[in-house]
Structures are given as structure tokens and as C-alpha cells.
C-alpha positions in Angstrom: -7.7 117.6 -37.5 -9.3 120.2 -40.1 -11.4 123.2 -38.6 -13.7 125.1 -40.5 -13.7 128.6 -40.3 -16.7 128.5 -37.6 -15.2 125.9 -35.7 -11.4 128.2 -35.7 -13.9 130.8 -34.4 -15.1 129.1 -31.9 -12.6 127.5 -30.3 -10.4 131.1 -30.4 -13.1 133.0 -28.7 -13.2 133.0 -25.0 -16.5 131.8 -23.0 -16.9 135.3 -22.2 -16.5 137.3 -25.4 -19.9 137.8 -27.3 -20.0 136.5 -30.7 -18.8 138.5 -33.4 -21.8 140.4 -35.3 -22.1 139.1 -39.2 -21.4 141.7 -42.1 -25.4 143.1 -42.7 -26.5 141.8 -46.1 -26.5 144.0 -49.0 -29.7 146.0 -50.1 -30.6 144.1 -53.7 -29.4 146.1 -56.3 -32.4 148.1 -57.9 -30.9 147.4 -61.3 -33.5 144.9 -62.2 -35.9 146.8 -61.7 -34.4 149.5 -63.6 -33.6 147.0 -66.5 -36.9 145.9 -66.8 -38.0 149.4 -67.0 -36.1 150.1 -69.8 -37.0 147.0 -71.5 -40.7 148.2 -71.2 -39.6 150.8 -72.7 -38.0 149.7 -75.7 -41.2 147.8 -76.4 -43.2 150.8 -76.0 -41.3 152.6 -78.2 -41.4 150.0 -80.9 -45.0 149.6 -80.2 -45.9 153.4 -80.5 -43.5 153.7 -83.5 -45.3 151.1 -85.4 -48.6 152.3 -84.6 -48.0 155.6 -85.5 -47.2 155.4 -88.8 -50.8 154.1 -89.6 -52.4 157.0 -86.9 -51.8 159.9 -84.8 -48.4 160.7 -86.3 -47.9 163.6 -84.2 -48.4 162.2 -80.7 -47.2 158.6 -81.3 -43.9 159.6 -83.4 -42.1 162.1 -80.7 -43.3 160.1 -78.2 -41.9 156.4 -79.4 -38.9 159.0 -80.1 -38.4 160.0 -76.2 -39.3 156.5 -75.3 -36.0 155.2 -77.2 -33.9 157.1 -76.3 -35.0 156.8 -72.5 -34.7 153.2 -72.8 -31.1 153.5 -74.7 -29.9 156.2 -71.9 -30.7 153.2 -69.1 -28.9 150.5 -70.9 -31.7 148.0 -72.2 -31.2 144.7 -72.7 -33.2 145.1 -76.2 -31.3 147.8 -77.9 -32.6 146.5 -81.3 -36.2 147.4 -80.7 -35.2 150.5 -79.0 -33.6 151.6 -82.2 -36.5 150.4 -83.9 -38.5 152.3 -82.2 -36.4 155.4 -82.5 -36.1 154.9 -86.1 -40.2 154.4 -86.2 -40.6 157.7 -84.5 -38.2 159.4 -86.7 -40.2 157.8 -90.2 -44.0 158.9 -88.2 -42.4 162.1 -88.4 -41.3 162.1 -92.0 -45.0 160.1 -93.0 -46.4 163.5 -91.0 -44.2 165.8 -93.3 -45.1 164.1 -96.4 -48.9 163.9 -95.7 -48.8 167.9 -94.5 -46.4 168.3 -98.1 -48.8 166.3 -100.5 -52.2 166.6 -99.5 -51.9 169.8 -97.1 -53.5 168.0 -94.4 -52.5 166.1 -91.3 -54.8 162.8 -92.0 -54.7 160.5 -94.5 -56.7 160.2 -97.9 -57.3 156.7 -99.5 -60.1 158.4 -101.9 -59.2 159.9 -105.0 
């Protein structure tokens, strides 16, 4: 005769004993959550980045900056376009300096 844990429980228990209480579940981990968050992140960052080197240099640049390094601090599962992002900040920062350097203003000149 083979008895299953709940059966071995059973049978050891008297009538008279109440059941024994089961182990509460644990709480789901919030580190989805925070994963996804960080993801986002590393998207953003990229996002920003690239858009920033085409306008708004000075916002979008420190910004996608913060944003990558945010999303590298809480372990993303993207790390590549958190870098990129971080590396897009940094060059919407040196496209800022250059602009400021060259034409002594912060916008960009197509004309001649």
C-alpha cells in the first residue's frame, strides 16, 4: 500500500485534531513589474537619444542620459538599447557643443 503525503496526513491525525493550516502563498514578486519598467526605459532612452540629435538637444540629450542609466541601475533586460541610449545622450550633447562652437547658436542652420 503507497500513501501520499495527504493520505499519511490523514490517517496520522486524530478525529479530533483540526487540520493543519497550509504555508500562506507568497506575495508575487514585484520584479516584473520593475523589469518592465526598466525596459520602458531603455526604450525611452533610445527613443529620446535618437530624437534629440535632430531637435531639442538640450532637453532630450540629459534626459535620454538619466533614462539609461536609470534603466541600467534596475537591471534591464535590454542593456544594448540602454547603452544606446546613453551613448545618444552623450553624442546630443557633443551635436549641442559643436552647433554652440561653429555657428554660435543653439539651432541648426541648413542655409548658407
Amino acid at each position: 500500500m503507497t500513501l501520499t503525503l495527504t493520505d499519511r496526513a490523514r490517517t496520522s491525525a486524530p478525529a479530533s485534531a483540526p487540520a493543519p493550516e497550509a504555508a500562506p502563498a507568497p506575495a508575487p514578486a514585484p520584479r516584473r513589474a520593475a523589469g518592465r519598467e526598466a525596459d520602458g526605459l531603455a526604450v525611452a532612452s533610445f527613443v529620446l537619444g535618437l530624437v534629440g540629435l535632430l531637435a531639442f538637444n538640450l532637453l532630450l540629450g540629459p534626459t535620454a542620459i538619466v533614462m539609461a542609466l536609470l534603466s541600467l541601475a534596475r537591471r534591464t533586460r535590454r542593456p544594448g538599447r540602454a547603452y544606446l541610449g546613453l551613448a545618444l545622450g552623450v553624442a546630443d550633447l557633443v551635436v549641442l557643443a559643436v552647433l554652440v562652437t561653429v555657428n554660435g547658436t543653439v539651432s541648426w542652420n541648413l542655409g548658407g
